[in-house]
Steps between C-alpha positions, in 0.01 A plus 500: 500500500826516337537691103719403266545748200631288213599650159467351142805433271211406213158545462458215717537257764365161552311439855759196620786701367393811694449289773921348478606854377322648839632226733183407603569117341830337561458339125287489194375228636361612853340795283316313306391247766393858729293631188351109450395523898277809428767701727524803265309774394494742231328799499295386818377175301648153566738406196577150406664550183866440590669641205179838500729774317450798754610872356554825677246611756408168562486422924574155556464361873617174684443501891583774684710637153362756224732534186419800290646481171608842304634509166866609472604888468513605183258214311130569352 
């Protein structure tokens, strides 16, 4: 299994938009059809919100990839 750490500019990130940011998608478009297909999880449940605002210490998985998401140095 492959991590990804990924760090917050805001308080938050949407699930397709994580999913572009991280590479994972080519486009906002293959994100959201990925999330649609029930090929996504969030905190160990299936997710099928596409646009599901995730925050820091969130674990988001697709395949054989886990993206754990950390708030940037420095914010509260």
């Amino acid at each position: 299994m492959t991590t990804l750490d990924f760090v917050l500019r805001g308080d938050h990130i949407t699930l397709d938009a994580l999913l572009k940011a991280t590479g994972l998608a080519g486009s906002g478009g293959r994100a959201k059809a990925l999330v649609a297909a029930g090929k996504v999880q969030v905190d160990g449940q299936q997710e099928l919100r596409k646009t599901c605002k995730l925050s820091a210490g969130q674990v988001v998985q697709f395949g054989n990839t886990r993206i754990r998401i950390a708030a940037a140095p420095g914010s509260a």
